[in-house]
PyMOL Python script that loads the backbone (N, CA, C, O; Angstrom):
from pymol import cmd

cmd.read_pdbstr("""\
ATOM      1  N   UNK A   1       7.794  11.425 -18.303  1.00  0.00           N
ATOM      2  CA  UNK A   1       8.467  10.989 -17.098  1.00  0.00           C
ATOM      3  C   UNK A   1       7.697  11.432 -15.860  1.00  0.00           C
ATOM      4  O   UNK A   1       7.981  10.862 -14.807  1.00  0.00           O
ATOM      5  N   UNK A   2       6.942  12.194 -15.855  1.00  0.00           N
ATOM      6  CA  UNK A   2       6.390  13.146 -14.710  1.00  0.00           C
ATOM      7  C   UNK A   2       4.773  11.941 -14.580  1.00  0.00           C
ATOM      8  O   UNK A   2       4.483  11.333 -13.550  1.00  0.00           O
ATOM      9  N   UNK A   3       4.190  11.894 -15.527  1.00  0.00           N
ATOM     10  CA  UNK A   3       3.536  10.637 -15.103  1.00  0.00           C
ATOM     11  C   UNK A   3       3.860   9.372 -14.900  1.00  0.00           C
ATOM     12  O   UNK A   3       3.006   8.733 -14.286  1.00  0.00           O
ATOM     13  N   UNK A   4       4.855   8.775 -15.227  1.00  0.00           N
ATOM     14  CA  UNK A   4       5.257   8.131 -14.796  1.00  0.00           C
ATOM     15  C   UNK A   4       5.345   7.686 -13.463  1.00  0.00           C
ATOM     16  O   UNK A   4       5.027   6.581 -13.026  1.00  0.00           O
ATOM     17  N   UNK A   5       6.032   9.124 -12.567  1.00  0.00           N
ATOM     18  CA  UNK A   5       6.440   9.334 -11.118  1.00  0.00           C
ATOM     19  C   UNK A   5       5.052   9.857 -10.643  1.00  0.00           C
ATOM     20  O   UNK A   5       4.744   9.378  -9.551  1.00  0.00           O
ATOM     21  N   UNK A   6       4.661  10.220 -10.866  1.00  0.00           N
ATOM     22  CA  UNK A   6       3.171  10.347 -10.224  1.00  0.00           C
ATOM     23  C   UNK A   6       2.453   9.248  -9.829  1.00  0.00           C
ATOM     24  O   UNK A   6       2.138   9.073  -8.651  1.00  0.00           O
ATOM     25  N   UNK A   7       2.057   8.202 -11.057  1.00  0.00           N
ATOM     26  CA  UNK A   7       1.727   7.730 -11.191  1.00  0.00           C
ATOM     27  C   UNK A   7       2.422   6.092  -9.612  1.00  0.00           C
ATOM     28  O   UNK A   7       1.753   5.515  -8.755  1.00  0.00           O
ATOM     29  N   UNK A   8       3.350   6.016  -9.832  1.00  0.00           N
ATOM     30  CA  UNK A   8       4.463   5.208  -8.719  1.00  0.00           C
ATOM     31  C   UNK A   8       4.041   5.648  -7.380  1.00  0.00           C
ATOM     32  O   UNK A   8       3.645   4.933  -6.460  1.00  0.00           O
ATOM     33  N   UNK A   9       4.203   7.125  -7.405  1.00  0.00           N
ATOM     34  CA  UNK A   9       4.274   7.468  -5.768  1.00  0.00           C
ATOM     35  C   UNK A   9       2.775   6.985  -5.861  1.00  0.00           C
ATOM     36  O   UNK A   9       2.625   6.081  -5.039  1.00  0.00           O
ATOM     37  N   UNK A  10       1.387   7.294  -6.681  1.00  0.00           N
ATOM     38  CA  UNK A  10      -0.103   7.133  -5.749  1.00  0.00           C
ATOM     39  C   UNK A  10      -0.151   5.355  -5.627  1.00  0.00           C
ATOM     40  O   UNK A  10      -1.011   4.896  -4.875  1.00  0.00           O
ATOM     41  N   UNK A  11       0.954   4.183  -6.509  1.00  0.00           N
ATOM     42  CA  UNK A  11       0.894   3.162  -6.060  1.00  0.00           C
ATOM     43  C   UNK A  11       1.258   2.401  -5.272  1.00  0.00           C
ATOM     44  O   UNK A  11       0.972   1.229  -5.026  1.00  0.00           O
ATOM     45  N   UNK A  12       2.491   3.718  -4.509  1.00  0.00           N
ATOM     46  CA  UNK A  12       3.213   3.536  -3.290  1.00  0.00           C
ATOM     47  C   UNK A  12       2.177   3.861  -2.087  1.00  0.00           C
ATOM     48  O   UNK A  12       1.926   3.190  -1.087  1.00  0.00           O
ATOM     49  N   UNK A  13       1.699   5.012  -2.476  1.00  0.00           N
ATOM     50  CA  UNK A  13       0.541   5.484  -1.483  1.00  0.00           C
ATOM     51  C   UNK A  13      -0.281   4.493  -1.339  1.00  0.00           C
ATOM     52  O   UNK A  13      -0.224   4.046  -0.193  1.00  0.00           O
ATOM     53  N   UNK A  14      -1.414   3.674  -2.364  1.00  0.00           N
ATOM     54  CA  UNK A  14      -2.129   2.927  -2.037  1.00  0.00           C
ATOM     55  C   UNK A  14      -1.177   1.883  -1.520  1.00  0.00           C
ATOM     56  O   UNK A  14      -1.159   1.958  -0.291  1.00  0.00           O
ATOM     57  N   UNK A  15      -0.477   1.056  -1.913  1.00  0.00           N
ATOM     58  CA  UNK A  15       0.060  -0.196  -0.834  1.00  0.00           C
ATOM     59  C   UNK A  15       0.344  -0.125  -0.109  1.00  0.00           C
ATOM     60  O   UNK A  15       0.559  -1.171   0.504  1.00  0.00           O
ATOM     61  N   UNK A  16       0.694   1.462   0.695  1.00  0.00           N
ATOM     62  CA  UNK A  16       0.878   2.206   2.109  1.00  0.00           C
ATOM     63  C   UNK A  16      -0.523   1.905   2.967  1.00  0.00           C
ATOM     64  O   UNK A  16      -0.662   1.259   4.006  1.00  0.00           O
ATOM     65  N   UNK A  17      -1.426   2.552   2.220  1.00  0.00           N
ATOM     66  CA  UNK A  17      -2.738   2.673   2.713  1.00  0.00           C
ATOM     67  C   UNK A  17      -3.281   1.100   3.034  1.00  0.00           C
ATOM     68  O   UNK A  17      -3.958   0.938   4.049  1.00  0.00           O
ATOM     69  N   UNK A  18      -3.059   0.251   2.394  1.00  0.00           N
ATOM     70  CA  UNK A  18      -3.305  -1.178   2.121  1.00  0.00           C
ATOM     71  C   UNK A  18      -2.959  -2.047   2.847  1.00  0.00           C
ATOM     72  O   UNK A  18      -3.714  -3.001   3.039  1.00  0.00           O
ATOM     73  N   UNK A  19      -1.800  -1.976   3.419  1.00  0.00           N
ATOM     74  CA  UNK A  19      -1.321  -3.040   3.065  1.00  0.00           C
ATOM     75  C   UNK A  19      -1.252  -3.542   4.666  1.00  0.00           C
ATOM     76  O   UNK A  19      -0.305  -4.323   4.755  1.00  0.00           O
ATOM     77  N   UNK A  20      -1.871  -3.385   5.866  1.00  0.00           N
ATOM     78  CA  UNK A  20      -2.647  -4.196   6.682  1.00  0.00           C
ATOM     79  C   UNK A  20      -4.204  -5.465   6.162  1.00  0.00           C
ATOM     80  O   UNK A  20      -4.745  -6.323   6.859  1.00  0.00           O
ATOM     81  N   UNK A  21      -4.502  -5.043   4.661  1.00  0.00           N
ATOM     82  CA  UNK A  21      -5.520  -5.742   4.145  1.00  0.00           C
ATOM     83  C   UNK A  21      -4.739  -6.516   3.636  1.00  0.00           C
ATOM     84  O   UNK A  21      -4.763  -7.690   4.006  1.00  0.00           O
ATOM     85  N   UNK A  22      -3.527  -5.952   2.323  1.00  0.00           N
ATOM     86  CA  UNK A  22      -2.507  -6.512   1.840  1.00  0.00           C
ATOM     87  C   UNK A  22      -1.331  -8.098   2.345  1.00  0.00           C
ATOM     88  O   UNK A  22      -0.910  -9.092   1.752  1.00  0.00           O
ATOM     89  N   UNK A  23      -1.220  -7.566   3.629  1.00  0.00           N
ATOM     90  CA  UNK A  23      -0.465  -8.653   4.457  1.00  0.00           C
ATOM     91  C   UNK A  23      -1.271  -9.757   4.507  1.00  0.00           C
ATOM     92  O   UNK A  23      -0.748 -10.867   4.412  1.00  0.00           O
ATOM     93  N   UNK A  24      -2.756  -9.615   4.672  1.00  0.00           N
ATOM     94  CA  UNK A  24      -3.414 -10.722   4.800  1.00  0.00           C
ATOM     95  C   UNK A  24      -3.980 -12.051   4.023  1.00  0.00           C
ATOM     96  O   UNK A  24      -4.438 -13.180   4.198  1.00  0.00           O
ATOM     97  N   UNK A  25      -3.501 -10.791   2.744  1.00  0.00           N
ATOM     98  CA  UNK A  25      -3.223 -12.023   1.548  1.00  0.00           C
ATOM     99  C   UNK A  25      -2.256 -12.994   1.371  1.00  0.00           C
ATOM    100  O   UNK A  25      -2.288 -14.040   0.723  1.00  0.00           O
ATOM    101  N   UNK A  26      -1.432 -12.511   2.014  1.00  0.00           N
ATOM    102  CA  UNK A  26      -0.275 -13.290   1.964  1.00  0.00           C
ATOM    103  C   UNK A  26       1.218 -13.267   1.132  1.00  0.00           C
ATOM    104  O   UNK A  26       2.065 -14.123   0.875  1.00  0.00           O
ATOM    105  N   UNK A  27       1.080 -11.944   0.882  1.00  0.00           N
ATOM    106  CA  UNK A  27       2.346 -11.727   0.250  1.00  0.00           C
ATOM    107  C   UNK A  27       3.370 -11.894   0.570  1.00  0.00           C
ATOM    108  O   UNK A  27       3.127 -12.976   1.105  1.00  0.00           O
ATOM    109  N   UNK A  28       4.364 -11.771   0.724  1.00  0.00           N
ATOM    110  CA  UNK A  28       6.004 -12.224   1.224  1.00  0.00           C
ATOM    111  C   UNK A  28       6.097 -13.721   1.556  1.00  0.00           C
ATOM    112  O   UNK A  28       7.214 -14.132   1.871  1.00  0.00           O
ATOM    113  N   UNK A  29       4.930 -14.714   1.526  1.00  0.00           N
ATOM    114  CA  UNK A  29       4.704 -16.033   1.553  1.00  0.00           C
ATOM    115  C   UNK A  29       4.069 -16.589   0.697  1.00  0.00           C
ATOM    116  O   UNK A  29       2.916 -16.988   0.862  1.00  0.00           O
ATOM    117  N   UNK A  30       4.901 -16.730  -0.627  1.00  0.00           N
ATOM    118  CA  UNK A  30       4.194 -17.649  -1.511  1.00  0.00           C
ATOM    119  C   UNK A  30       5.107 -18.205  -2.122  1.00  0.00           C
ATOM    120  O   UNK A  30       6.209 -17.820  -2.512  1.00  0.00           O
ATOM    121  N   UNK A  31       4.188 -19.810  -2.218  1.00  0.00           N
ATOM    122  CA  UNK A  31       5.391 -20.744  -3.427  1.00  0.00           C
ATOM    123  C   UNK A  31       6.566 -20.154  -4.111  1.00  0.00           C
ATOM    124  O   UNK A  31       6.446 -19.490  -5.140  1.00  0.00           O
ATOM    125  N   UNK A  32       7.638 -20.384  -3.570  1.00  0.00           N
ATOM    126  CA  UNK A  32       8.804 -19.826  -4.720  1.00  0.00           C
ATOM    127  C   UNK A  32       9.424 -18.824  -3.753  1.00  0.00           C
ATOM    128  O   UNK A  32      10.574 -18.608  -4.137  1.00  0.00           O
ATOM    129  N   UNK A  33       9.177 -18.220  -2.808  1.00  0.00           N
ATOM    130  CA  UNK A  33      10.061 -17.506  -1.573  1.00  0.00           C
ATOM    131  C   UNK A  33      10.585 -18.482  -1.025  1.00  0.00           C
ATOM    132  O   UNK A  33      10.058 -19.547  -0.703  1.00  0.00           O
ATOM    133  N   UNK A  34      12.205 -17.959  -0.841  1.00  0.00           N
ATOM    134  CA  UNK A  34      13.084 -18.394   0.028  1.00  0.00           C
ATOM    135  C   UNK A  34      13.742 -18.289   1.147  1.00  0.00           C
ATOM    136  O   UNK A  34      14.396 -17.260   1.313  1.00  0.00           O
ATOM    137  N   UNK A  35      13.737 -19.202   2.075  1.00  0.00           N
ATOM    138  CA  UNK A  35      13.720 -18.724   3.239  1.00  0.00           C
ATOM    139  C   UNK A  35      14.479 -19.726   4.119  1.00  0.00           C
ATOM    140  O   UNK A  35      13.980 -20.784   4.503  1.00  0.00           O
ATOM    141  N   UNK A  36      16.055 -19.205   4.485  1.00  0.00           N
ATOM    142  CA  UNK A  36      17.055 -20.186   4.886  1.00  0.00           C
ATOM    143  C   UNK A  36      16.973 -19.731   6.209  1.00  0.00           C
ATOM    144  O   UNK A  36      17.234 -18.552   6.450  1.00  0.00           O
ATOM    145  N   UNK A  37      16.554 -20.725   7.350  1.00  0.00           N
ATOM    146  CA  UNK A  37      16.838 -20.375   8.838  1.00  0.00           C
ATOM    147  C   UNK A  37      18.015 -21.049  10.066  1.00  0.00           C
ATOM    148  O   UNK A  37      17.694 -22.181  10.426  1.00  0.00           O
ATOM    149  N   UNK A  38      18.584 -20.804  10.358  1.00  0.00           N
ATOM    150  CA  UNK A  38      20.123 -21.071  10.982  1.00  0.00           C
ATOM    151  C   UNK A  38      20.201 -20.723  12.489  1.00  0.00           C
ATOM    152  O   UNK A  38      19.418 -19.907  12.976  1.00  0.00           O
ATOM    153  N   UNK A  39      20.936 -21.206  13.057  1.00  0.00           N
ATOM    154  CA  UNK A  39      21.034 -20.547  14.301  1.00  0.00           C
ATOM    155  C   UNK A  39      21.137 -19.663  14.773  1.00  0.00           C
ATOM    156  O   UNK A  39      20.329 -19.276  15.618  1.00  0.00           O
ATOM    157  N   UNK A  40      22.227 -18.968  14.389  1.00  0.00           N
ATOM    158  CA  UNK A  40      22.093 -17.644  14.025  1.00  0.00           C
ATOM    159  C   UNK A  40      21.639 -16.059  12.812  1.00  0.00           C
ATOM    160  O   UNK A  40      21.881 -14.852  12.774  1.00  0.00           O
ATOM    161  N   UNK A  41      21.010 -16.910  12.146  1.00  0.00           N
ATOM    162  CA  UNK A  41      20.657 -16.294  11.165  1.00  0.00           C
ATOM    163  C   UNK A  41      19.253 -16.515  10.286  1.00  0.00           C
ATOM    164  O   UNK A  41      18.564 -17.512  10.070  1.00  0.00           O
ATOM    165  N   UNK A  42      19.170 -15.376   9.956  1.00  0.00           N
ATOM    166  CA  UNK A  42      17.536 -16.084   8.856  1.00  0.00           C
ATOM    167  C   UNK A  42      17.689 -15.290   7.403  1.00  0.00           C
ATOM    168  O   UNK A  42      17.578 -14.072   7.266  1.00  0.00           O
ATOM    169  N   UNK A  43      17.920 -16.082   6.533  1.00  0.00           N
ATOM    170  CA  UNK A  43      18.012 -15.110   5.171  1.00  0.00           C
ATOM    171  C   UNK A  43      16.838 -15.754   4.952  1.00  0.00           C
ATOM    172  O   UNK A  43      16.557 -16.855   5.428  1.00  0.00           O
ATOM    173  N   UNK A  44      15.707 -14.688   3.801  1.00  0.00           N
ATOM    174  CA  UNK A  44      14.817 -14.726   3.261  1.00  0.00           C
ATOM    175  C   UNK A  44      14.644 -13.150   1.895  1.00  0.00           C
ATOM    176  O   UNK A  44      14.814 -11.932   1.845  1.00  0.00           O
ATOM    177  N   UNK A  45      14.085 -14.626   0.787  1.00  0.00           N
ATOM    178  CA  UNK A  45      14.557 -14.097  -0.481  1.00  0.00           C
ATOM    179  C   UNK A  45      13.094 -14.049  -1.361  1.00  0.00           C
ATOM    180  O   UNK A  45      12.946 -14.838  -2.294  1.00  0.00           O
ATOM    181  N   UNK A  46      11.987 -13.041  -0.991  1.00  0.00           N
ATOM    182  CA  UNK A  46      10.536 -13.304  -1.366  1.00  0.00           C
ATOM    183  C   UNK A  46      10.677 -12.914  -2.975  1.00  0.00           C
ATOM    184  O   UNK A  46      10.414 -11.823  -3.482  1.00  0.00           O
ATOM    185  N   UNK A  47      11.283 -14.400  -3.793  1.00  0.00           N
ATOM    186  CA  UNK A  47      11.457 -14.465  -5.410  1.00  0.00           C
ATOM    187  C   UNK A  47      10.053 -14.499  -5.403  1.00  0.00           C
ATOM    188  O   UNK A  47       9.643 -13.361  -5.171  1.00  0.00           O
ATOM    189  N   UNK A  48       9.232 -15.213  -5.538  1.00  0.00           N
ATOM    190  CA  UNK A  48       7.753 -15.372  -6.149  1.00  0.00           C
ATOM    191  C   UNK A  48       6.965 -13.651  -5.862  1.00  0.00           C
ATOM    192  O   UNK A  48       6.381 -12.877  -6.620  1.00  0.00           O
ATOM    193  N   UNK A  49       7.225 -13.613  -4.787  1.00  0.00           N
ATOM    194  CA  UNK A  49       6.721 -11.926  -4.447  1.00  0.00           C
ATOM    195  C   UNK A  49       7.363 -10.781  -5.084  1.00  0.00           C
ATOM    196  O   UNK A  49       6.634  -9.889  -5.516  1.00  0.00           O
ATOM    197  N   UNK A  50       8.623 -10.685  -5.199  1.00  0.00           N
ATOM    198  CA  UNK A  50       9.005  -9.875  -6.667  1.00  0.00           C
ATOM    199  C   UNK A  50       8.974 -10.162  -7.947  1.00  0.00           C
ATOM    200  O   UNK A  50       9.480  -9.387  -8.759  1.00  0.00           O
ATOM    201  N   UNK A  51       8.465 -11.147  -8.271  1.00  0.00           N
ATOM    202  CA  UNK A  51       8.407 -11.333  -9.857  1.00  0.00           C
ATOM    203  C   UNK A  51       7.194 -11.225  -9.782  1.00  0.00           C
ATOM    204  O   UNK A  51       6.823 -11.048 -10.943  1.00  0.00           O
ATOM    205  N   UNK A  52       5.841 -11.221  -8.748  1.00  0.00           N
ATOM    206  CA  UNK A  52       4.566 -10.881  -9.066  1.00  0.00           C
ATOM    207  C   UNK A  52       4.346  -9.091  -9.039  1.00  0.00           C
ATOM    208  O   UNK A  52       3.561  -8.365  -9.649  1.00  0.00           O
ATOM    209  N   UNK A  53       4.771  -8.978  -8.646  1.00  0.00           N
ATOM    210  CA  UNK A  53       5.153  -7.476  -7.845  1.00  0.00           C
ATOM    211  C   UNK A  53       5.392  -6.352  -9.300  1.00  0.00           C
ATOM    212  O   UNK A  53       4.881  -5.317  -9.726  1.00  0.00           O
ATOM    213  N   UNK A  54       6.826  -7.592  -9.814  1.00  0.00           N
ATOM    214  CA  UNK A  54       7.065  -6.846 -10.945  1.00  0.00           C
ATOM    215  C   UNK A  54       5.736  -6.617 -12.292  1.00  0.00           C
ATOM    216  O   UNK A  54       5.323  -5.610 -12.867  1.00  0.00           O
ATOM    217  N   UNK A  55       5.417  -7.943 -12.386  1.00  0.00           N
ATOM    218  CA  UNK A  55       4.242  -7.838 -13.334  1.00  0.00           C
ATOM    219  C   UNK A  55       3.356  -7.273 -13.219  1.00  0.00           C
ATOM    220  O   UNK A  55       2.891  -6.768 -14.240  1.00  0.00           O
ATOM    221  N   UNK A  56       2.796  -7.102 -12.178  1.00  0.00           N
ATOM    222  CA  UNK A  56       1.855  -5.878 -11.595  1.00  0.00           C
ATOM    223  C   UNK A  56       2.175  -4.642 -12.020  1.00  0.00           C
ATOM    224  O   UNK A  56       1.291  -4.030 -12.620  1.00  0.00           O
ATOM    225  N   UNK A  57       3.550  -3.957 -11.808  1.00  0.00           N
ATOM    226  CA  UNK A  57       4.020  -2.597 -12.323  1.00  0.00           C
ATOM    227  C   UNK A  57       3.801  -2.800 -13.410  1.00  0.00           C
ATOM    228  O   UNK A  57       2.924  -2.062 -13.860  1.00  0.00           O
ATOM    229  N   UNK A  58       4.371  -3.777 -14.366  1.00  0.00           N
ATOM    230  CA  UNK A  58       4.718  -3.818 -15.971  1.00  0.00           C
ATOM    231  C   UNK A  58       3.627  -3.423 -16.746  1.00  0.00           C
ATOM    232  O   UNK A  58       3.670  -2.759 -17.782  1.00  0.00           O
ATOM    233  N   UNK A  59       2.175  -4.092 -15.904  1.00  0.00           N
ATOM    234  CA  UNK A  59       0.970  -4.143 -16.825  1.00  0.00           C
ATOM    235  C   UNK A  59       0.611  -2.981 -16.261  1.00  0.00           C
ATOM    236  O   UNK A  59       0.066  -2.359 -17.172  1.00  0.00           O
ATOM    237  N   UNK A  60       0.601  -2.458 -15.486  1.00  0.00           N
ATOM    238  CA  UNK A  60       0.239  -0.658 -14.822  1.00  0.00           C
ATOM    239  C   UNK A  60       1.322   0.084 -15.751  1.00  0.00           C
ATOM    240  O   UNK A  60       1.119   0.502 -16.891  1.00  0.00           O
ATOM    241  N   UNK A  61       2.016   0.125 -15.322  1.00  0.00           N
ATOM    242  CA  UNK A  61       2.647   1.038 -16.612  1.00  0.00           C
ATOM    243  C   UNK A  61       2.570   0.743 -18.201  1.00  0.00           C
ATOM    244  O   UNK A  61       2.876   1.595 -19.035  1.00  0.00           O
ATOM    245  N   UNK A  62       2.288  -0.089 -18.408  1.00  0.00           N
ATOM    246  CA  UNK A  62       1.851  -0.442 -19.886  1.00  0.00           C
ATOM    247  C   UNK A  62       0.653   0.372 -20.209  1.00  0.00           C
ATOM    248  O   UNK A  62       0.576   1.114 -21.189  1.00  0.00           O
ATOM    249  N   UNK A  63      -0.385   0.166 -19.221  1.00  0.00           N
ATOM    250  CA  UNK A  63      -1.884   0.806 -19.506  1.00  0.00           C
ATOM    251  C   UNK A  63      -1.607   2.609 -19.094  1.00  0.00           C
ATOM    252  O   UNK A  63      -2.567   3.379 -19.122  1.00  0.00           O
ATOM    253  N   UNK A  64      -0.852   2.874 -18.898  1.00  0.00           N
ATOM    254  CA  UNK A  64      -0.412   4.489 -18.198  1.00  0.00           C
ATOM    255  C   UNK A  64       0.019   4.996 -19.366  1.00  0.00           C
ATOM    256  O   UNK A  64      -0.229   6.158 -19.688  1.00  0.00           O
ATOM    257  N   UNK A  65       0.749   4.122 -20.158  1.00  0.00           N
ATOM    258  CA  UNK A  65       1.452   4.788 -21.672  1.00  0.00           C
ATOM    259  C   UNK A  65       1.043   4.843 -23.188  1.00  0.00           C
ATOM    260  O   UNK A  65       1.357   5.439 -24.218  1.00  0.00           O
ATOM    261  N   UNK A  66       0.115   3.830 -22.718  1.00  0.00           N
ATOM    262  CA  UNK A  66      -1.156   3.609 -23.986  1.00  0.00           C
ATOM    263  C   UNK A  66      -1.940   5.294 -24.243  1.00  0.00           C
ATOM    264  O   UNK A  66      -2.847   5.434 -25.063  1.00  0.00           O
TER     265      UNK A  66
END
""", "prot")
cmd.dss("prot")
cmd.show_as("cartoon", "prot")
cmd.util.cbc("prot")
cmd.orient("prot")
C-alpha cells in the first residue's frame, strides 16, 4: 500500500509540474467531453478525459505491481 501512495503522490507531482505543457495538449477537450452551456449556467462533464486518465493509472499501476 505504501507504494502504491508514493507512487500517486510523484504522479500527482509530475502533472503538477506539467501540466502548463499538459493543457496544451488538450486535455479537458476531447471527443466525448460534455459540455452543456445555458444562460445561466455551464455544466461540463470531461467523460473522454476521465476514462483516458483512468487507463493511464490502470497501466501505471499494473507495471508498479508486477
Amino acid at each position: 500500500m505504501a507504494r502504491v501512495l508514493i507512487v500517486l503522490g510523484l504522479a500527482i507531482l509530475a502533472a503538477g509540474l506539467l501540466w502548463p505543457y499538459l493543457s496544451q495538449l488538450g486535455l479537458g477537450r476531447l471527443p466525448g467531453d460534455i459540455v452543456i452551456e445555458r444562460e445561466n449556467m455551464t455544466l461540463y462533464f470531461p467523460l473522454a478525459t476521465c476514462l483516458l486518465i483512468s487507463l493511464l493509472l490502470s497501466v501505471v499501476l499494473w507495471v508498479v505491481n508486477r
